[in-house]
C-alpha positions as CSV (number, residue, x, y, z in Angstrom):
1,X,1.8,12.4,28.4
2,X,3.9,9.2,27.6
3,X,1.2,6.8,27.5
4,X,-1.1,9.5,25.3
5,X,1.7,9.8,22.7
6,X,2.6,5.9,22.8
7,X,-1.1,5.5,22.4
8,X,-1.4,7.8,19.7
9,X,1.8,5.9,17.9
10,X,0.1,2.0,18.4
11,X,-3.1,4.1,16.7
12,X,-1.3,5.7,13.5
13,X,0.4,2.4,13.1
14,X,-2.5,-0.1,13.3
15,X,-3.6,2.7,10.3
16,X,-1.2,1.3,8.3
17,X,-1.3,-2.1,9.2
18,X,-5.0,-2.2,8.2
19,X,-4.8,-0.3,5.0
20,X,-2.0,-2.7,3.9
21,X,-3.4,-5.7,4.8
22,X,-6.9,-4.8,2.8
23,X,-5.0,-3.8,-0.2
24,X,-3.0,-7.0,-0.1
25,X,-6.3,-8.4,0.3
26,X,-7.5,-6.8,-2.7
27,X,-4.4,-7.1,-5.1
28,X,-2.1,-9.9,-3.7
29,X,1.0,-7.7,-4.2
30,X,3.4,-9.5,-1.7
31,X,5.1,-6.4,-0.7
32,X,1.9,-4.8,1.3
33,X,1.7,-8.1,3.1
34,X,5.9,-7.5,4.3
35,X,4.6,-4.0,4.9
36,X,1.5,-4.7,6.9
37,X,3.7,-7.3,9.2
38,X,6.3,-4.4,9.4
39,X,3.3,-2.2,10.9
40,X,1.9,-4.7,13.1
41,X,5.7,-5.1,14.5
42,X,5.3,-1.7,15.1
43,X,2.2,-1.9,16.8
44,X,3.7,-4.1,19.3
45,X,6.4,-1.7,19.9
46,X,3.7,0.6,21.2
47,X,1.9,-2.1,23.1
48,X,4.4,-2.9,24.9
49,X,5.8,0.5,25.8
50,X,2.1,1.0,27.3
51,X,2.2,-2.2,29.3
52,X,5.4,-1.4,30.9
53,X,5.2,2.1,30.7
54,X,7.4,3.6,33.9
55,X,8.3,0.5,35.0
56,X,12.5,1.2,34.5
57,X,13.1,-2.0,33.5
58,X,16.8,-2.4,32.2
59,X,15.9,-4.9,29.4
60,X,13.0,-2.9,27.7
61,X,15.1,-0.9,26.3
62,X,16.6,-3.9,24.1
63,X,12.9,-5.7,23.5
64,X,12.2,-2.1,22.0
65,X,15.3,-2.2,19.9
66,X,14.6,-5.7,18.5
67,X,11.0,-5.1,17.6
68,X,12.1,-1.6,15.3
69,X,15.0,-4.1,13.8
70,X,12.3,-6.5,12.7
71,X,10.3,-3.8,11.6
72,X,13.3,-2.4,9.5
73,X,14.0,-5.7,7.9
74,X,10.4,-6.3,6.7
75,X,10.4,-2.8,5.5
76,X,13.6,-4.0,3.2
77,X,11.7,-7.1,2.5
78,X,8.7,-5.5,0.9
79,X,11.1,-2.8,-1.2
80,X,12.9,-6.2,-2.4
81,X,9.4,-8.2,-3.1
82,X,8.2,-5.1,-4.8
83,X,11.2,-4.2,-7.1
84,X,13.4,-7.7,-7.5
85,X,10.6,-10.8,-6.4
86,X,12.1,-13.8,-6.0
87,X,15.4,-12.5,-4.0
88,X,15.9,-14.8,-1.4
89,X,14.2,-13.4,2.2
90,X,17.0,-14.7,3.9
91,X,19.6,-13.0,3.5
92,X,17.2,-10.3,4.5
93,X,16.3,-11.9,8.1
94,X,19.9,-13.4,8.9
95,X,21.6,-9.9,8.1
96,X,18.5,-8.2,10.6
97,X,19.6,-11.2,13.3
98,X,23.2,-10.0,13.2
99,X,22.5,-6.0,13.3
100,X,20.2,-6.9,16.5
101,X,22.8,-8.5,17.9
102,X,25.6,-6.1,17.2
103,X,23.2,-2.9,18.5
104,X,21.6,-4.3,21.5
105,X,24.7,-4.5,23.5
106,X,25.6,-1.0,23.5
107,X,23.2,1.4,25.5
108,X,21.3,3.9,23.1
109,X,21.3,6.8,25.6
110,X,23.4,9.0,23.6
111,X,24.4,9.6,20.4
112,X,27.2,6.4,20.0
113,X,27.6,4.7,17.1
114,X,25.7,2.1,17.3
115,X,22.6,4.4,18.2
116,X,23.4,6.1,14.5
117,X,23.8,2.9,13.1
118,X,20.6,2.0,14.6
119,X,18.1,5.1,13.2
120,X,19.9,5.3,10.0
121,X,18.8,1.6,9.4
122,X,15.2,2.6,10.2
123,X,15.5,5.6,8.0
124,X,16.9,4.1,5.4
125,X,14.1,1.5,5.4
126,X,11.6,4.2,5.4
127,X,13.2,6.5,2.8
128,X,14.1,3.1,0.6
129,X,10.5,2.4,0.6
130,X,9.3,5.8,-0.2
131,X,11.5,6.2,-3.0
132,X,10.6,2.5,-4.5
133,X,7.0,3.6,-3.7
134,X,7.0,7.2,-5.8
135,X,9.4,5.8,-8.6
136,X,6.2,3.2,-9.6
137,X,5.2,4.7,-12.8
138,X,1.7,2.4,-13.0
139,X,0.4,3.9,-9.9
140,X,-1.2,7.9,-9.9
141,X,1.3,10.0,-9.6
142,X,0.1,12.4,-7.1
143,X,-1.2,10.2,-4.8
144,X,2.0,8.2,-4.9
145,X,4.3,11.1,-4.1
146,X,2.0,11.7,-1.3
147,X,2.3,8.6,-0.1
148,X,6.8,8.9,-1.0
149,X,6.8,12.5,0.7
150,X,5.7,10.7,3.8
151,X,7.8,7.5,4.2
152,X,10.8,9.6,3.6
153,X,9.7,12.3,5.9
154,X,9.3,9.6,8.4
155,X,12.8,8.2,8.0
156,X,14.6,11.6,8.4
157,X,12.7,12.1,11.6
158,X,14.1,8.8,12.9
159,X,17.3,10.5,12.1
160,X,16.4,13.3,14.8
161,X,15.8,11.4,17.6
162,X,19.1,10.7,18.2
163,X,20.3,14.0,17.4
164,X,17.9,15.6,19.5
165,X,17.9,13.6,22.9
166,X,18.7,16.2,24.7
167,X,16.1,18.1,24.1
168,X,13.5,18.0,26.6
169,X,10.8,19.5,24.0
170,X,11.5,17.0,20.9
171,X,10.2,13.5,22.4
172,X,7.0,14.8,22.4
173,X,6.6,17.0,19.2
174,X,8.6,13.8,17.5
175,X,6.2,11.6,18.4
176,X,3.1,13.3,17.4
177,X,4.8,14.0,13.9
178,X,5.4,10.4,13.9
179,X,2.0,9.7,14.2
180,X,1.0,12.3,11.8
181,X,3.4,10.9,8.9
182,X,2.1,7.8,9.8
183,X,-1.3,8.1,9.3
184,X,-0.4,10.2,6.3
185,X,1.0,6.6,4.7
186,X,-2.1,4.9,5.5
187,X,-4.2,7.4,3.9
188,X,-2.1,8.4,1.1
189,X,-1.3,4.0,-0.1
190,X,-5.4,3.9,0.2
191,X,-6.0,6.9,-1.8
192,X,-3.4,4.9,-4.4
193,X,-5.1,2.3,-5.3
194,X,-8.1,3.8,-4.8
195,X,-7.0,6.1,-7.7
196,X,-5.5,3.3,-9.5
197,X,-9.0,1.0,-9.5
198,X,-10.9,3.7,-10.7
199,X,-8.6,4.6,-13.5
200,X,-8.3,1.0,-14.6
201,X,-12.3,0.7,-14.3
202,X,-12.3,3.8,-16.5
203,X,-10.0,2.5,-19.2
204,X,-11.8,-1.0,-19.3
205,X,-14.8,0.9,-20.1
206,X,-13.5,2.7,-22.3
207,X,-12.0,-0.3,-24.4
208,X,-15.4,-2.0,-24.3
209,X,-16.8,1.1,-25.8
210,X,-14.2,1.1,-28.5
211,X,-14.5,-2.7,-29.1
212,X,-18.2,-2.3,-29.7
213,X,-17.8,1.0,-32.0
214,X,-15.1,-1.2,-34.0
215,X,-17.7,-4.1,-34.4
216,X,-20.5,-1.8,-35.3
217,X,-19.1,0.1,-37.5
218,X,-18.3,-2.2,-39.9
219,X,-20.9,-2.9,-43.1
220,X,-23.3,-5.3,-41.6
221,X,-25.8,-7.4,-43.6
222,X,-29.4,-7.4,-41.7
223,X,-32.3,-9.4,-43.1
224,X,-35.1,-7.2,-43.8
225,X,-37.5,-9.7,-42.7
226,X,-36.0,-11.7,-38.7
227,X,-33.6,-9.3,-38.4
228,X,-30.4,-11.8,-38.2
229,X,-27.2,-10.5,-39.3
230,X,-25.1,-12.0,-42.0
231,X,-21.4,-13.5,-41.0
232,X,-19.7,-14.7,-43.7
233,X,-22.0,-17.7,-45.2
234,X,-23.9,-18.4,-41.2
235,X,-26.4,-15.9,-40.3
236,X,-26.6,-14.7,-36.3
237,X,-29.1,-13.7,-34.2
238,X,-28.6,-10.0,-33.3
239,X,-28.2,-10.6,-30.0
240,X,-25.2,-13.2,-30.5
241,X,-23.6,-11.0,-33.3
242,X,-23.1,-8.3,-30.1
243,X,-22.1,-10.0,-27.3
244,X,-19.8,-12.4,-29.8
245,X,-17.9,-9.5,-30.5
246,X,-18.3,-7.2,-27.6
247,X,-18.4,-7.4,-23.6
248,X,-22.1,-5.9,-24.0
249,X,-25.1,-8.1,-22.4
250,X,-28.0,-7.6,-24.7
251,X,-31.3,-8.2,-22.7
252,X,-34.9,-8.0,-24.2
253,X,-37.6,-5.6,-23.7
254,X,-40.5,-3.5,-25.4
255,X,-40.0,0.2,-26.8
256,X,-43.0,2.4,-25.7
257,X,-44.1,2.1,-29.5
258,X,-43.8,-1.7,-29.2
259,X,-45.5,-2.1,-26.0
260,X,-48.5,0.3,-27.0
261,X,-49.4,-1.8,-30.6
262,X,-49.5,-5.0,-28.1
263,X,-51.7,-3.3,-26.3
């Protein structure tokens, strides 16, 4: 079962590592790219709890730790790309060094302090990152609070681990919501800009359309005779007046009338 839920994990995270990485891809927006190396941190958290799955290794334990640290900290690096660019990054990865340090030492069997300290900094990175995600007002607003509802979802349930250790029935059902909330961040970001490239395709459109009513509307001299169109003392062809003033492409063919008197 261990293996099947830690496999189910590295798959719901490599989700989100892919989706980031194409929509950095698409848009250069710096924070996917600190997102997507946040997820493929993650990724490696599962690969590694596969490859040494039941082996009882003392030191795994703290490999496991440092990788969800490094996570955290790029999590905090993309909500600081996203909402302040420019802040220095290191700050960021010297004040991730020092909290690996200070939480490795202490065992994270039970609920100590450090083991709080621990998940709430992987919450709040999640929950930070939801709300800096849902609060963009240039993104669609359903799809965004989607893709909110399930970063901070995901952050509360690293809250519960901890709290819930000693149940034998949580490890399980937390993974497999892990996984599910996951998966749910990777679909809802692509649904985003999905939504968000179709809307801006619609509003270019749309401001073509009103561009070329504008320019058409206006009184326009034509001469009877070639047809060119009077702009100020010059006179255009018809097909240069248009695209001058518009994004239209103006391309020649024959009416049915036209071609059927060549005939």
């Amino acid at each position: 079962m261990t293996g099947q839920l830690l496999f189910s994990g590295f798959t719901s995270s490599s989700a989100m590592l892919l989706s980031f990485l194409y929509l950095y891809w698409r848009g250069r927006e710096q924070y996917l790219l600190l997102w997507a190396v946040a997820a493929g941190v993650w990724s490696m958290r599962y690969i590694f709890g596969l490859a040494t799955v039941g082996s009882g290794l003392s030191w795994l334990s703290a490999v496991w730790i440092g990788l969800a640290v490094i996570r955290g900290g790029f999590m905090f690096w993309g909500v600081r790309a996203k909402t302040e660019p420019g802040v220095p990054a290191v700050a960021i990865g010297v004040g991730s060094v020092l909290l690996t340090v200070l939480i490795l030492w202490p065992a994270v069997v039970e609920v100590t302090p450090a083991a709080m300290l621990f998940y709430g900094y992987l919450a709040w990175s999640m929950i930070l990152s939801g709300m800096v995600f849902g609060l963009d007002e240039s993104l669609p607003l359903v799809e965004r609070n989607w893709t909110a509802a399930a970063f901070v979802a995901l952050g509360l349930l690293q809250v519960a681990f901890p709290l819930a250790g000693d149940v034998t029935a949580f490890a399980p059902v937390g993974f497999a919501l892990a996984a599910a909330l996951q998966l749910g961040i990777a679909f809802g970001v692509m649904m985003t800009f999905f939504r968000r490239s179709v809307e801006e395709a619609r509003r270019v459109a749309q401001e073509e359309e009103m561009a070329l009513t504008r320019a058409l509307s206006d009184f326009v001299s034509i001469c009877a005779h070639c047809k060119r169109i009077q702009d100020g003392e010059a006179w255009e062809d018809l097909q240069d007046y248009v695209t001058d003033r518009t994004a239209a492409e103006v391309t020649d063919a024959l009416c049915p009338n036209c071609l059927q008197a060549s005939r």
